[in-house]
Residue, then its C-alpha position, 0 to 999 in steps of 0.5 A: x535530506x542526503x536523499x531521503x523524504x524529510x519524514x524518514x529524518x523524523x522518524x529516525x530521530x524520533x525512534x532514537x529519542x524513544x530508543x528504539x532501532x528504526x531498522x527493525x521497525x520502519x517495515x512493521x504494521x500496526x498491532x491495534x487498529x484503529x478505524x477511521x469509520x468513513x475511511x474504512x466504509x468508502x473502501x469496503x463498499x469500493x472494494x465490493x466493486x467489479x474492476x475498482x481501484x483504490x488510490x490511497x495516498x498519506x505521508x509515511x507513517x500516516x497508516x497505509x499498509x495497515x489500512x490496506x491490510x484491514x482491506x485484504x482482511x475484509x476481503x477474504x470475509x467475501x472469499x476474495x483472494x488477496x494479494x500484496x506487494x511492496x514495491x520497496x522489495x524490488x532492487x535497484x536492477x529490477x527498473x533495469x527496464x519495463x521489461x525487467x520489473x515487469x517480470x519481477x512484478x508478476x513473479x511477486x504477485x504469483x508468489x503472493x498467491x502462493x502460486x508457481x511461477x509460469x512466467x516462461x509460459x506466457x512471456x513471448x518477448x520476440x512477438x508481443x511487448x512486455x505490457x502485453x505478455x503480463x496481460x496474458x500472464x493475469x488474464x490467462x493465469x492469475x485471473x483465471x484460477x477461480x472466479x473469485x476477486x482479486x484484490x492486488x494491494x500495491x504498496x509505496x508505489x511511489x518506489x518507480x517513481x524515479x525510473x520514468x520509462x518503468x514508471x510510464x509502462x507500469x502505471x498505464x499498465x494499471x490503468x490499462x487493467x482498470x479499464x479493462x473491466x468494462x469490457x472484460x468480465x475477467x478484468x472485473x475480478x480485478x480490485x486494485x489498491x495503490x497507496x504512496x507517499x509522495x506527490x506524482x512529479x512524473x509526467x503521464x497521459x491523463x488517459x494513461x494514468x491511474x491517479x485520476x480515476x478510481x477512488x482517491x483516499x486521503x488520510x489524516x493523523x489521528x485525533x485526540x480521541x483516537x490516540x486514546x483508542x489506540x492506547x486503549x487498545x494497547x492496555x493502557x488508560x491515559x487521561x487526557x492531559x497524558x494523551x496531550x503529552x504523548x502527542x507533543x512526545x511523537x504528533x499524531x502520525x499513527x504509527x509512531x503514536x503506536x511505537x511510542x505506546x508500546x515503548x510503554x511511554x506513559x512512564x515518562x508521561x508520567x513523569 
């Protein structure tokens, strides 16, 4: 719709019914969460992994970074050291090409580690290609720090989709790195979590690709009895036909259900 998903028109429509400013929410994670018990259980076990790879892959607003958020929340439990990175904070010049964004990527994902940046120590761009030298860059430095587990939380993936060679290099670069762990006792540090919204309409080499292996989560709206959860969570207790009025008010998509409730929406509920 004038370029934007259909979910994103939903959304701002339904933030302005519920009079709410979609600018200054839309970037927000949950308050209250809600687990998904074998969701939640599958990727804790996966996450515990040498070398394991998360795809998690819903609509906008079905709860990804929110469940990626609870993934780096369990992982620190173990000591592992997280990282996150949204790929909408890269701008337009970052897909100038791979070279470019892979640059800006390892910046991130250093700056995410609260570690500096080396990037002019490991980028040899008149011997070794820009898949190579961000290699080195993890496995000679971001790897090697401790020898604890990295989890990298990848999220709106779906953000290279536009630029094709960037998108190529990337993501065969993630499975590169995957792979990798068979071979590589660093590598298995490495527990990648990708999440996107949208169907993967590029064109990649099923051996290069990362969206046929690893662990492929698919999440769905909320139940009734989870929107009761999730209101409780926030204080309030709704009967049934209250919480079937809220549902009919803004569906099931839990991050829109939370920003109804904590509209405080049961007044018009209510009403």
């Amino acid at each position: 719709l004038n370029g934007k998903p259909v979910d994103y028109q939903i959304f701002v429509e339904i933030s302005e019914h519920l009079e709410l400013d979609w600018k200054e929410i839309s970037g927000c994670g949950f308050s209250v969460y809600v687990e998904r018990s074998d969701i939640e259980s599958s990727c804790y076990q996966e996450i515990l992994k040498p070398g394991s790879l998360i795809r998690i892959k819903a609509p906008n607003f079905m709860g990804k970074t929110s469940l990626m958020a609870w993934i780096r929340d369990r992982a620190a439990e173990h000591n592992y050291r997280t990282a996150y990175l949204n790929l909408n904070s890269a701008g337009k010049t970052d897909f100038t090409n791979p070279d470019y964004f892979l640059r800006w990527f390892c910046l991130k994902v250093s700056q995410s580690m609260e570690l500096p940046n080396r990037i002019a120590d490991y980028w040899d761009e008149e011997m070794f290609t820009s898949k190579v030298n961000s290699t080195d860059y993890f496995q000679e430095y971001l790897l090697v720090q401790t020898d604890t587990p990295l989890v990298l939380c990848l999220d709106e993936v779906e953000r290279v989709f536009p630029y094709p060679e960037v998108a190529t290099e990337f993501l065969g670069l993630l499975r590169y790195w995957h792979e990798l762990a068979r071979i590589n006792p660093i590598w298995e540090r490495l527990r990648l979590v990708m999440a996107y919204a949208r169907e993967v309409y590029i064109t990649l080499n099923i051996n290069k690709s990362p969206f046929n292996v690893g662990l492929p989560i698919e999440l769905p709206e909320f139940t009734s009895e989870q929107v009761q959860e999730l209101a409780q969570g926030h204080g309030l207790n709704l009967t049934s036909e209250q919480i079937q009025r809220l549902i009919e008010m803004v569906g099931k998509r839990p991050y829109l259900v939370e920003q109804a409730i904590m509209k405080n929406v049961e007044l018009r509920i209510k009403n």
